[in-house]
N, C-alpha and C positions, 0 to 999 in steps of 0.2 A: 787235841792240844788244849792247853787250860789257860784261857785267856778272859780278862776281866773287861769287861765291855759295855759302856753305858749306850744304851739309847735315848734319844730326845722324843717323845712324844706314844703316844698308847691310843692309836685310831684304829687303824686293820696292819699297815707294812713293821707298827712297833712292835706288840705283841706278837706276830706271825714270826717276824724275826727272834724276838727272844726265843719260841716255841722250838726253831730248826737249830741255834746256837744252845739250848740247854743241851737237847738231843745228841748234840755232836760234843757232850762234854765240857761247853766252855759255863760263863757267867757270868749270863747281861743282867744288867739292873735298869728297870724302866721310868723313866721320871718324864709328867705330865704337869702341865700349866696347872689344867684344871683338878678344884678339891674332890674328885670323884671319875671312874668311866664317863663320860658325855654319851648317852645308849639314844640320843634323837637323829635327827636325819632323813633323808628320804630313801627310796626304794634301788637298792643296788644289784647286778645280774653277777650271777656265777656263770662264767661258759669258757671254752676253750682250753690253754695253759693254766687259767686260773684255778678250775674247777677239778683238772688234774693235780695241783697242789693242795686243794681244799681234803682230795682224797686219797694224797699220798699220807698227808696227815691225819689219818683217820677220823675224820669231819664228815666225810660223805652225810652219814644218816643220821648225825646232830643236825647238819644246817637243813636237809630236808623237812627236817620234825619245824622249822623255824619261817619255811618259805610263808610269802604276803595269798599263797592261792590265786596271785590275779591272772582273770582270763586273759588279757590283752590290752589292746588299747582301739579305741574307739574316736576315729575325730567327729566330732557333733558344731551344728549349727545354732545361733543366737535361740532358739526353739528346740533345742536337746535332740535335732532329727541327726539318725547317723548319717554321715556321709564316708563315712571308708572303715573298715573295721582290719586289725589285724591280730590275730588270735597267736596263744602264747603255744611257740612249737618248738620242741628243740633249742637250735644255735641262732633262729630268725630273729625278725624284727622286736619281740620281745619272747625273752628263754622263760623256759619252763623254772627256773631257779631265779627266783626274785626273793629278797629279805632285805628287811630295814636293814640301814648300815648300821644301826645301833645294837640290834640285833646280832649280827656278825662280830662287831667289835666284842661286846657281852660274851658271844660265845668265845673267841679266842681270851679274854682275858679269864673266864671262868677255868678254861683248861690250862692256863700259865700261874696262877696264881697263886699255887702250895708249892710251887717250884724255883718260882723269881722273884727278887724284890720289887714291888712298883712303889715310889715317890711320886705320891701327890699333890698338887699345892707348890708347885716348886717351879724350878727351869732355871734353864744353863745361862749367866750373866757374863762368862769370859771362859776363853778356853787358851790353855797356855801348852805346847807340846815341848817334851822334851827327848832327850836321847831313848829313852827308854818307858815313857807313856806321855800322858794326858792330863796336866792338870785342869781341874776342872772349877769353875767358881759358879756358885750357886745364889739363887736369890735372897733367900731363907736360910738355907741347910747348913752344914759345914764344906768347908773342899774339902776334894775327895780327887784320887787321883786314878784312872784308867788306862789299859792297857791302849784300849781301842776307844771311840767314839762312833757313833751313828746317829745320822740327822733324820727323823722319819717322823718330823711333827707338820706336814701339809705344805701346800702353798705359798702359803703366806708366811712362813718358817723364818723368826727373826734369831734365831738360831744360824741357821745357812747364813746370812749376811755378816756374820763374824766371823765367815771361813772363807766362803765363794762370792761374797758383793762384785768383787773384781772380775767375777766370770759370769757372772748371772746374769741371763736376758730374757723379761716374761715378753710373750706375745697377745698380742689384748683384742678379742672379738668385737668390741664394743657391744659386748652383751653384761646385759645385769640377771642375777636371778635371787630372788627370795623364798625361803623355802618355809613351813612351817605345818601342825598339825589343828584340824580343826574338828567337830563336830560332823558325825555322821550324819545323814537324813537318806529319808526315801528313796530320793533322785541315786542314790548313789549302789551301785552293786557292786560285782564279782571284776566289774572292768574297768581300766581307768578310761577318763576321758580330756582329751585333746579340744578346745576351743580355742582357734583365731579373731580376734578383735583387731579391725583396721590399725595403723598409726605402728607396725609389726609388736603388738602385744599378746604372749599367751598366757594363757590358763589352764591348769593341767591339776586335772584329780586324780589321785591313785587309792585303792582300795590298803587297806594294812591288816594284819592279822591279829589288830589289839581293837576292833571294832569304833578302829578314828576314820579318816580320812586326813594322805597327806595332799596338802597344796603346794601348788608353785605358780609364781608370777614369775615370767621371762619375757624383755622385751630389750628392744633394741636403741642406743639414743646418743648423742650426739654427747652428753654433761659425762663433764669427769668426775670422778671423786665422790659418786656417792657410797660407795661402799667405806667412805671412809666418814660418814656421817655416823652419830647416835642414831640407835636404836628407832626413838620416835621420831625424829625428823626423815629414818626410812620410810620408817608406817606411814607418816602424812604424807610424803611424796606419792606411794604406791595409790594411796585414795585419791590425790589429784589427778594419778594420771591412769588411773584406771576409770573412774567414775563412770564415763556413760559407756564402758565395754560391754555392757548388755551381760547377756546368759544366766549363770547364777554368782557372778560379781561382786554383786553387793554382799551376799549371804556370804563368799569368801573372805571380804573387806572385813567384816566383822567377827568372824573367826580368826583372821588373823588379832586385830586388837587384843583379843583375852588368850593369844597362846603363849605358851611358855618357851616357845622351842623356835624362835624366829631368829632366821639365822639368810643376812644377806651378802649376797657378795659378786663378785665383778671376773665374769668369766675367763679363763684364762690359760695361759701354756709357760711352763718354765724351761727355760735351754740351759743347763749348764754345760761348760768346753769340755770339764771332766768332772767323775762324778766322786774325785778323793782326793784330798789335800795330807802327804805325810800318811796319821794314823786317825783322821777324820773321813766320814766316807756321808753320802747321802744314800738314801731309796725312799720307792713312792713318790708320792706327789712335789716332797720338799726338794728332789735332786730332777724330776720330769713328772710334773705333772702334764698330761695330756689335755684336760681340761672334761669337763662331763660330757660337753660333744665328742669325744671320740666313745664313750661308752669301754673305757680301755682300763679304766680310774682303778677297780677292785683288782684285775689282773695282772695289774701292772705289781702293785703293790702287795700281791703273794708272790706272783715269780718272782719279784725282786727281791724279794726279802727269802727266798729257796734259793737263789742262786746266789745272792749272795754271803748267807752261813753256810753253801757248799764249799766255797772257796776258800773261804777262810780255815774250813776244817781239810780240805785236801792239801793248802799252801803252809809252809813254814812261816815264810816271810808273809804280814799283811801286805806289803807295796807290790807282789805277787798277784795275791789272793783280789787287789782292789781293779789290779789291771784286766786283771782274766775276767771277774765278774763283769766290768764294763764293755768287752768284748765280745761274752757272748749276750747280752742283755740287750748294748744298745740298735744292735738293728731292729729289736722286737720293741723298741720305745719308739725309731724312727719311725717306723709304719704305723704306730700310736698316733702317732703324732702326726700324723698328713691328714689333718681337719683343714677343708675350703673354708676361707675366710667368709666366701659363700654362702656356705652350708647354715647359717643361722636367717641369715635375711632368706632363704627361701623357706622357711621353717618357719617363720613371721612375716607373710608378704605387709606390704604398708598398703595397700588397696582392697576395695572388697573385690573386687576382679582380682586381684593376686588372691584371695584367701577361695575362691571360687576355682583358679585355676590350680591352687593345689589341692584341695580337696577331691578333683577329678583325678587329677594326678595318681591318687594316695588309693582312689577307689580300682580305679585300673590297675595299680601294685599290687592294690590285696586279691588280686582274682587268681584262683588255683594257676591257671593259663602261665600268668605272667609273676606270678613269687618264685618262683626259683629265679627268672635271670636277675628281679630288681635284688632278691639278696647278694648276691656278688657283688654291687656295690652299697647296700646299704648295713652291711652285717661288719664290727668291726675283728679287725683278723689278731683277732684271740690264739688262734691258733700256730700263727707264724712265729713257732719256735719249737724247735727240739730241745726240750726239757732235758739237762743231763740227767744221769745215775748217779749217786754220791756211795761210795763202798759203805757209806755208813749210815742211808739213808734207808727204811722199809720198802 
């Protein structure tokens, strides 16, 4: 069916979407905030539904060619000693398919590109529906009017609040996390590394395949609203309240000051009641995001964006196509979506007796003996969905 259909935003669920709606004959147009792909980020997993979508698309052995090679992860003490190691295996604690998300977005925009239009520099300032589409008001651009609309610019998606404010409800970890790229050294190999600092503070290095190191600072705290600070009163926060975390801290503190790529923000879960208004619809993050604790983030937002341009190509009617998609989707986002409010403060205890009792914890998990039964609960379920067949899909 030949349908003209704008998307809001060009991360992984944008592009993936235009990718399955070309394929199926229709023509999305991609329009992004930012004047370029944004290709930074940190280290994202292919496994389950996801990576069956990656290879229904015939992605398989592009994104292979692209993977970070990290061995696993390693939790280390103030003196670099390991205390639990868990190596990169299959569907475990961390999959054999690890790539920058920037990396993934690159590759799906690299293979949409001679195909679709993307507008850059731009984004949607009013959306006006009528009998028979979408008018659309732009920041910059001209209107321009659509059959269809789709919201797939992230979380934070000031897009969605011109459609779904009235239905939206984030759920808030009380976690913060800062992400950024810094400068290799010695200390650093094939594995990331995991360090607890009292006051529930971590620090976490991961290896990448461009010879950086990416960081993260994740900790837990009481203050609102810093995600909604500038840039550098981030960066001074993170140095006040990191300062005597010991390990290799400092040399982080200061990689982050000179990166280009720092990017913070306030961990989180979005509920909407439904995920389409009319002939506006969401996917990814901007309609359920799961939040990076559920490690659900990448495959939520391929299948969603594959099961949503099946339906639209199997349905005549969009208000069909938007029900059915929700249908079969949303139980595979509720089970996304059961992160323990828990699950971060035991991930950051606030004592050095809590970071001692999880490290024992962690060492005991990693032991042949006992990783099969801790995957069952620590592996997120990628899997909990029967992907349809689409008659017109490879």
């Amino acid at each position: 069916m030949s349908r003209n259909v704008l998307i809001s935003g060009a991360s992984i669920a944008g592009p993936a979407l235009a990718f399955w709606l070309h394929r199926y004959g229709m023509t999305p147009t991609v329009v992004e905030r930012a004047a370029e792909m944004r290709l930074g980020g940190q280290t994202v997993d292919l496994r389950g539904a996801g990576r069956t979508v990656i290879e229904r698309m015939g992605l398989g052995d592009a994104v292979r060619e692209r993977i970070t090679h990290e061995a696993g992860v390693r939790f280390v003490d103030g003196r670099n000693r390991v205390r639990a190691s868990f190596g990169s295996d299959g569907d475990g604690f961390v999959t054999e398919l690890e790539l920058l998300r920037g990396e993934l977005a690159d590759l799906l925009y690299q293979r949409t590109r001679d195909d679709i239009e993307y507008v850059f520099g731009d984004e949607i300032t009013d959306l006006t529906e009528t009998g028979d589409g979408v008018d659309v008001t732009f920041r910059t651009g001209p209107d321009r009017r659509f059959d269809l609309v789709v919201l797939a610019d992230g979380f934070r998606s000031r897009t969605r609040d011109l459609v779904f404010a009235d239905i939206a409800r984030t759920r808030s970890f009380g976690l913060y996390t800062a992400y950024f790229t810094i400068p290799r050294t010695e200390s650093d190999d094939g594995w990331a590394r995991w360090y607890n600092a009292p006051g529930r503070r971590v620090v976490l290095l991961r290896p990448d395949n461009q010879g950086t190191t990416r960081a993260s600072f994740s900790f837990l705290i009481g203050h609102k609203g810093l995600d909604q600070l500038r840039s550098p009163s981030q960066k001074q926060f993170l140095r006040d309240h990191y300062t005597d975390a010991g390990w290799e801290t400092p040399r982080v503190l200061d990689g982050m000051d000179s990166s280009s790529d720092f990017y913070f923000e306030s961990v989180g879960q979005m509920h909407l009641k439904h995920w389409s208004r009319g002939r506006i619809a969401a996917v990814g993050d901007a309609g359920y995001c799961a939040s990076p604790l559920s490690g659900m983030g990448t495959s939520l937002a391929l299948v969603g964006a594959y099961v949503l341009a099946g339906e639209l190509d199997r349905h005549t009617d969009h208000r069909d196509a938007f029900r059915s998609y929700e249908a079969i989707l949303r139980p595979y986002v509720t089970q996304a979506q059961k992160v323990s409010w828990f699950a971060p403060r035991l991930a950051a205890p606030k004592t050095r007796t809590g970071i001692r009792l999880l490290t024992t914890a962690a060492a005991l998990a990693s032991t042949p003996q006992a990783s099969r039964l801790t995957s069952r609960f620590t592996n997120p379920p990628a899997d909990a969905i029967t992907l349809p067949t689409y008659p017109t899909s490879p």
